[in-house]
BATOR-951734 format. One record per residue: x, z, y of N, C-alpha, C in turn. Coordinates in nm, 3 decimals. Atoms other than C-alpha are relative to their C-alpha. Example, Ala and Ser with C-alpha at 12.3 -4.5 7.8 and 13.67 -1.06 7.14 Angstrom:
BATOR-951734
[rec [0.089, 0.000, -0.119], [1.230, 0.780, -0.450], [0.090, 0.000, 0.120]]
[rec [-0.082, -0.006, -0.119], [1.367, 0.714, -0.106], [-0.077, 0.073, 0.109]]
This chain:
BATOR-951734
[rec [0.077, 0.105, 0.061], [1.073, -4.600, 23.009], [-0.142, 0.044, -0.030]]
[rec [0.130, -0.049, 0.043], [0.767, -4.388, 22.918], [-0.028, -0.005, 0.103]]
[rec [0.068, -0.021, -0.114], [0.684, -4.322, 23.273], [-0.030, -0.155, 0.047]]
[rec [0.085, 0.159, -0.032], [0.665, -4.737, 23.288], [-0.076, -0.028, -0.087]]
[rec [0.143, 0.037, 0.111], [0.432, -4.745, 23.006], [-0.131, 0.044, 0.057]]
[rec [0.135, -0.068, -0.018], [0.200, -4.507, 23.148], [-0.046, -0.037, 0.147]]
[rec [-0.043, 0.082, -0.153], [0.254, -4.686, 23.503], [-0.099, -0.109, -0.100]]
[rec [0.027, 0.091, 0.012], [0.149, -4.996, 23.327], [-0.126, -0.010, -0.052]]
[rec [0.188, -0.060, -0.024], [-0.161, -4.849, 23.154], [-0.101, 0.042, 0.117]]
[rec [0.093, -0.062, -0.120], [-0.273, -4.690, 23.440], [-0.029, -0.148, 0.093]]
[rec [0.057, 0.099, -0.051], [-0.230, -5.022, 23.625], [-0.086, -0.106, -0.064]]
[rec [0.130, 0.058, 0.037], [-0.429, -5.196, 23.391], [-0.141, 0.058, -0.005]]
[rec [0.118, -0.055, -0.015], [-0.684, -4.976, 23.386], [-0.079, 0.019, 0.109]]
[rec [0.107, 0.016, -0.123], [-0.772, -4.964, 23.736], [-0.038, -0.105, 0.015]]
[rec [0.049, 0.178, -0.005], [-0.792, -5.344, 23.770], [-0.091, -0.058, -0.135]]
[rec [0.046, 0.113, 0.086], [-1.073, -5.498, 23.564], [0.011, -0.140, 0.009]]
[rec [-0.036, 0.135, -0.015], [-0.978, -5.819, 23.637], [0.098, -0.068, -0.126]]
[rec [-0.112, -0.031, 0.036], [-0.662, -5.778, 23.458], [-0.070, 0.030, -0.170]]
[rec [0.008, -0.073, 0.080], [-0.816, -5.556, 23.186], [-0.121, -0.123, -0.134]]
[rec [0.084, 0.089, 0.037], [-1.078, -5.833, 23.114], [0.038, -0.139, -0.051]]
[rec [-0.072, 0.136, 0.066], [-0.844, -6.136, 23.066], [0.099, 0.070, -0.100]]
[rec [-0.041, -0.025, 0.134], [-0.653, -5.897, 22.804], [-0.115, -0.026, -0.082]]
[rec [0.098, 0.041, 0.069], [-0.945, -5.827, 22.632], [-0.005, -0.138, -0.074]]
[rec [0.043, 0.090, 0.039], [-1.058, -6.195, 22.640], [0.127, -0.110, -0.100]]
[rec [-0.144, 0.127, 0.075], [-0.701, -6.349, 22.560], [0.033, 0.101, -0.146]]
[rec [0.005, -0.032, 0.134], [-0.682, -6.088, 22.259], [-0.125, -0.062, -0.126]]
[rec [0.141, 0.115, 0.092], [-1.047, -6.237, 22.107], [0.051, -0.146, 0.022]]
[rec [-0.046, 0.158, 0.029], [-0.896, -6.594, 22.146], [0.085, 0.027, -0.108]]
[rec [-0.147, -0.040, 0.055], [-0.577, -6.501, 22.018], [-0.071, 0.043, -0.166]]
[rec [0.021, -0.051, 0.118], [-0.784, -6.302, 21.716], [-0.079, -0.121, -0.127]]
[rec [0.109, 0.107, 0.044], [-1.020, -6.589, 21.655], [0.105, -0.103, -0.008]]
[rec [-0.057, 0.095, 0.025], [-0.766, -6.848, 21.634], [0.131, 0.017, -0.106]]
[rec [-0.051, -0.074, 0.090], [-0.536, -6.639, 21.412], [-0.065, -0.046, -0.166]]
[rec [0.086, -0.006, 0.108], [-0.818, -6.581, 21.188], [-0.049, -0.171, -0.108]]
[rec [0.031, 0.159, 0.028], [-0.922, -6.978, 21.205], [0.148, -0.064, -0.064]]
[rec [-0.121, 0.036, 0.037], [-0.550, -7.059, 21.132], [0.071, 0.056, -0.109]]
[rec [-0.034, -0.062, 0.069], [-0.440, -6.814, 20.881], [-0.052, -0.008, -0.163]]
[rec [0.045, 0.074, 0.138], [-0.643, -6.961, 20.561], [0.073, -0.127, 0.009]]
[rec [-0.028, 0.104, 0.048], [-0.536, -7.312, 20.652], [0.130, -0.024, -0.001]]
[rec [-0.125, 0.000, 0.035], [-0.151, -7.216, 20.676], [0.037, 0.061, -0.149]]
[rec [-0.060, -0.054, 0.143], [-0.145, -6.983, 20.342], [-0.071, -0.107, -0.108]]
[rec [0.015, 0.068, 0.094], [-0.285, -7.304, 20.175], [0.049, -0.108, -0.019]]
[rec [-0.123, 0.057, -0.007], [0.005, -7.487, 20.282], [0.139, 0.024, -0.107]]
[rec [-0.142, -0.013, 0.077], [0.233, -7.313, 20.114], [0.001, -0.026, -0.163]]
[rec [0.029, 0.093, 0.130], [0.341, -7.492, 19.770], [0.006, 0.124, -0.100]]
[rec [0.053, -0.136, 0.112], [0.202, -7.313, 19.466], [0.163, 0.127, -0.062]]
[rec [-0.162, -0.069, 0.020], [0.596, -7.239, 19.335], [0.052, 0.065, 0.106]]
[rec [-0.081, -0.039, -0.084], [0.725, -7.135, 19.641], [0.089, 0.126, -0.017]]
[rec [-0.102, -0.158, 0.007], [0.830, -6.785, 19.554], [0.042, 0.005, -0.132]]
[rec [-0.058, 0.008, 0.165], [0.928, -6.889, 19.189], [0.091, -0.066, 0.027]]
[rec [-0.096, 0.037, 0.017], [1.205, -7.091, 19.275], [0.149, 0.146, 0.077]]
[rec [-0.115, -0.058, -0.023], [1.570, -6.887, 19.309], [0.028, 0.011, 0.124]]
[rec [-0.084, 0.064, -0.164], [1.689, -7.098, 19.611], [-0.053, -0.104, 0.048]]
[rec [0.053, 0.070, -0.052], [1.559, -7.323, 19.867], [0.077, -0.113, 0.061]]
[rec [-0.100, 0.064, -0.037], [1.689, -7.708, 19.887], [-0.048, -0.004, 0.170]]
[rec [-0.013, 0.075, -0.113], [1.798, -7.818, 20.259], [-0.066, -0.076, -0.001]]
[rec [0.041, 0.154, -0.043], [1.614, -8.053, 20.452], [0.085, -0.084, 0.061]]
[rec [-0.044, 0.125, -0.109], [1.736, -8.338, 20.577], [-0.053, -0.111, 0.045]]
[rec [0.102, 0.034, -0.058], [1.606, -8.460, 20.835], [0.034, -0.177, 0.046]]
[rec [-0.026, 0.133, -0.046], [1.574, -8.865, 20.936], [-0.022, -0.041, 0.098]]
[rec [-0.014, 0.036, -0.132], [1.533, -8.835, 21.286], [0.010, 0.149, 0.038]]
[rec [-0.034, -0.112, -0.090], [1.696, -8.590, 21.492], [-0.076, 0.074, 0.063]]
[rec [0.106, 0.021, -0.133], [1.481, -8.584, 21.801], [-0.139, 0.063, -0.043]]
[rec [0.117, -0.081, 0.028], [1.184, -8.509, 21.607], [0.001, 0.126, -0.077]]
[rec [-0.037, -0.132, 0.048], [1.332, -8.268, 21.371], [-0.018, 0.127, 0.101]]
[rec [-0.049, -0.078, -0.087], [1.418, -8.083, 21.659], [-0.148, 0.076, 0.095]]
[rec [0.199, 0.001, -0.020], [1.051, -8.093, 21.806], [-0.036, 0.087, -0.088]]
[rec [0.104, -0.105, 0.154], [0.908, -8.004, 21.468], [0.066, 0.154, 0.012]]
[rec [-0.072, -0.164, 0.032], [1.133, -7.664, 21.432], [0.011, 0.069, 0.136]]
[rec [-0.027, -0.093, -0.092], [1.112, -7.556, 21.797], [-0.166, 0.037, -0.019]]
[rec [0.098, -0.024, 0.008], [0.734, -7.584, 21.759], [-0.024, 0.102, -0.100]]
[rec [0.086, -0.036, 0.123], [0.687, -7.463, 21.412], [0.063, 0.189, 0.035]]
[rec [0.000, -0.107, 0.004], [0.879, -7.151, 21.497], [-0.010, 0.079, 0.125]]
[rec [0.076, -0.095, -0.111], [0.724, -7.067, 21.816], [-0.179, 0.011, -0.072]]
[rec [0.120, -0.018, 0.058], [0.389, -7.087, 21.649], [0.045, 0.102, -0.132]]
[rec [0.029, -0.111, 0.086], [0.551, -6.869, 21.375], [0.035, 0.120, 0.063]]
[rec [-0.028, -0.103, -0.105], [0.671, -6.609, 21.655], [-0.149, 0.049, 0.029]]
[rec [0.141, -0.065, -0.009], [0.297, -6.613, 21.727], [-0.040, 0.080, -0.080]]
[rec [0.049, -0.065, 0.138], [0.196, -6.501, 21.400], [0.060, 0.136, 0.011]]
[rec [-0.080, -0.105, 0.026], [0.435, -6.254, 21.363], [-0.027, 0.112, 0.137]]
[rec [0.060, -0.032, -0.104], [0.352, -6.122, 21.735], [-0.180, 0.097, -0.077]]
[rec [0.126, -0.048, -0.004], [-0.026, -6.124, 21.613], [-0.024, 0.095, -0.095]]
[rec [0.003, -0.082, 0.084], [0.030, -5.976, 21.320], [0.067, 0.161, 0.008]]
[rec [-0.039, -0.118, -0.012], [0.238, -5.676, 21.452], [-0.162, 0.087, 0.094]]
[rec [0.127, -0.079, -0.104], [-0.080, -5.597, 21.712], [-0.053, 0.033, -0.120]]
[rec [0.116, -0.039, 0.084], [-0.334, -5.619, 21.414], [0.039, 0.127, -0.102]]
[rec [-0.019, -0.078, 0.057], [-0.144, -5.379, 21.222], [-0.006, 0.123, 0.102]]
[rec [0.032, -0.055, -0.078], [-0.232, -5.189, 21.543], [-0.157, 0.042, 0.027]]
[rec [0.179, -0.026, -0.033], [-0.612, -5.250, 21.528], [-0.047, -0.044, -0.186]]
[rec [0.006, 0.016, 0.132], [-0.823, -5.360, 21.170], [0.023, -0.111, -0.001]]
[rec [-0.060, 0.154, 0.075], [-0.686, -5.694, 21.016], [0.112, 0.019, -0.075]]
[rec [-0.023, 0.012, 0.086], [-0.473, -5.844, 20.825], [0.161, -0.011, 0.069]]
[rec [-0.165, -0.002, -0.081], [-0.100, -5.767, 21.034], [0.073, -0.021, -0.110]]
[rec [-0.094, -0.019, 0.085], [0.060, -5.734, 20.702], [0.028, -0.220, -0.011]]
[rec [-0.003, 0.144, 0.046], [-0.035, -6.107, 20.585], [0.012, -0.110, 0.164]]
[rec [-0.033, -0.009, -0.097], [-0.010, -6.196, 20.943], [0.165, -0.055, 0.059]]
[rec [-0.185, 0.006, -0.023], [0.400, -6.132, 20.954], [0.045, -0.096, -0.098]]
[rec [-0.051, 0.068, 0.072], [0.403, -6.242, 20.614], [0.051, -0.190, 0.014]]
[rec [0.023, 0.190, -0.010], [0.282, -6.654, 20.698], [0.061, -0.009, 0.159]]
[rec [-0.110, 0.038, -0.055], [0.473, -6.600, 21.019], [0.168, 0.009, 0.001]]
[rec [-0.125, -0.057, 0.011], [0.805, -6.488, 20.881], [0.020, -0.174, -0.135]]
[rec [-0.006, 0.092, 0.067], [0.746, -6.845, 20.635], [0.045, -0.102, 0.116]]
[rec [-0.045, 0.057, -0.140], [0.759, -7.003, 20.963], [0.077, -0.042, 0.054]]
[rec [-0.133, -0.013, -0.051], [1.057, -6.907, 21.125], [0.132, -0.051, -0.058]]
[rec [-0.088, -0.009, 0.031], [1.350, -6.962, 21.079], [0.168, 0.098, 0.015]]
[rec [-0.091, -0.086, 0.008], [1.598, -6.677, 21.014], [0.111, 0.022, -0.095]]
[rec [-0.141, -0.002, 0.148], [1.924, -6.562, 20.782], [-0.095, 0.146, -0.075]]
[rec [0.124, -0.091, 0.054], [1.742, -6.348, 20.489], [-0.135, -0.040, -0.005]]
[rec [0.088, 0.073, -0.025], [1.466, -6.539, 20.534], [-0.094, 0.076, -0.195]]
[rec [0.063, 0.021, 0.104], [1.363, -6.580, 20.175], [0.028, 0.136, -0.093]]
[rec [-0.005, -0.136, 0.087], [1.490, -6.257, 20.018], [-0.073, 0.105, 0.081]]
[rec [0.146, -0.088, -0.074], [1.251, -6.078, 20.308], [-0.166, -0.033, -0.053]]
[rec [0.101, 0.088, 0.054], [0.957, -6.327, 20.206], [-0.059, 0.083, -0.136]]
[rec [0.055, -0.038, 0.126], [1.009, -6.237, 19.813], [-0.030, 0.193, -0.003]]
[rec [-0.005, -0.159, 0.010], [1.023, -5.837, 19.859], [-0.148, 0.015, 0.073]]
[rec [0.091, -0.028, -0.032], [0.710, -5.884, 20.094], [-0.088, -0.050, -0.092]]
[rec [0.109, 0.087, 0.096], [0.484, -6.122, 19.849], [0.023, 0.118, -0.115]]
[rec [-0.034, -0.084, 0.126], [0.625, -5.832, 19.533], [-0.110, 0.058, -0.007]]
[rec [0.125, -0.113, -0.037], [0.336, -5.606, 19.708], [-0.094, -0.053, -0.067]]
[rec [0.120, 0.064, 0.048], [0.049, -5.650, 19.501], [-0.093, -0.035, 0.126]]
[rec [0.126, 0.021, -0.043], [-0.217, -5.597, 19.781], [0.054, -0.135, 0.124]]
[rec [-0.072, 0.144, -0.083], [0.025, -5.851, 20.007], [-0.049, -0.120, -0.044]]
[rec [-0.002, 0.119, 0.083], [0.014, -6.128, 19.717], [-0.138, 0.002, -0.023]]
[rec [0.158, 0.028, 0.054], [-0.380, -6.045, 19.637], [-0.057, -0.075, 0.182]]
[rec [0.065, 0.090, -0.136], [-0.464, -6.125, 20.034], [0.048, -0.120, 0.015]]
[rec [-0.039, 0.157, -0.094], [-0.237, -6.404, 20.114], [-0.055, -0.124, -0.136]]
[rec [0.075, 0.063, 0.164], [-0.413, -6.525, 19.733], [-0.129, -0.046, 0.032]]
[rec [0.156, -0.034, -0.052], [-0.786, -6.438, 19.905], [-0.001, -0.122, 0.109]]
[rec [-0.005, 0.159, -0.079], [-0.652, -6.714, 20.194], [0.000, -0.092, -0.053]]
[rec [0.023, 0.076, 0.069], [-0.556, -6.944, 20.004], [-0.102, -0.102, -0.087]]
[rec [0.118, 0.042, 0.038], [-0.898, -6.952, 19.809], [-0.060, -0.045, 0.118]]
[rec [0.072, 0.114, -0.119], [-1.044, -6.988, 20.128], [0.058, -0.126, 0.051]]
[rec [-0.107, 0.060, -0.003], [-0.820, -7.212, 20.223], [-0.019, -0.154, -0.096]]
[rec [-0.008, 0.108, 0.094], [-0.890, -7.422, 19.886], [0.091, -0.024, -0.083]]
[rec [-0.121, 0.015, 0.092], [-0.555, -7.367, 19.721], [-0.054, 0.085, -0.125]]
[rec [-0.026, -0.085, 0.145], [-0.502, -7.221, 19.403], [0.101, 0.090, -0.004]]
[rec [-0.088, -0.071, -0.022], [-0.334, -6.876, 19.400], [0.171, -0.092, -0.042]]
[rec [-0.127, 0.018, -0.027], [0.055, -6.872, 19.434], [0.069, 0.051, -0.142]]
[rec [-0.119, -0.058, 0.080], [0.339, -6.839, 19.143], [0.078, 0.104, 0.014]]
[rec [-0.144, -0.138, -0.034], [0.557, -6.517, 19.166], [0.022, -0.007, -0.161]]
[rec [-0.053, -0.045, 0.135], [0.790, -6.459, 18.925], [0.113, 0.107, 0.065]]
């Protein structure tokens, strides 16, 4: 497996072609992150991490339900994606995973959520969005 990593570097590196649409699709990718990442952490409702337990939705049309949650958690796969790179380069990977792991939908979900928001410097950034953003920091208890 290492010898296909270094295979796969090496073939990007000879090809600028290649090397140039990473590049460019990482600056989209960073810039639309960045543009998106205030106006999702000012989504989330001020209580959110103060309540215990989270009620069920139920939903009044199937069809779109179904829509809404394949979308919402391929766009939070993104996040979570972008946010593992940036914790690779400088940004904000942590807060990143965090507003895509809100996203998703997984088992553990919300007892991963509250242990990540506990972090002070976690809860002071995804706080710093928010302001931008226009919200009013978040509840933890």
């Amino acid at each position: 497996m290492i010898d296909s990593v270094f295979e796969l570097i090496d073939y990007i590196t000879n090809n600028p072609a290649i090397l140039g649409w990473i590049v460019f699709g990482s600056f989209v990718y960073l810039l639309a992150f960045l543009l998106l990442m205030p106006f999702i952490a000012s989504k989330i409702p001020i209580d959110y991490f103060g309540a215990e337990q989270k009620k069920p939705y139920a939903p009044k049309n199937l069809g779109l339900y179904i829509i809404y949650k394949v979308l919402k958690n391929l766009i939070g796969l993104l996040f979570v994606l972008g946010g593992l790179l940036l914790l690779l380069t400088p940004g904000q990977g942590i807060l990143g995973i965090l507003i895509g792991s809100l996203l998703l939908e997984y088992p553990g979900k919300y007892r991963f959520q509250r242990w990540l928001i506990n972090k002070k410097p976690v809860l002071d950034g995804l706080n710093w969005l928010r302001k931008i953003g226009g919200a009013e920091p978040l509840e933890v208890h």
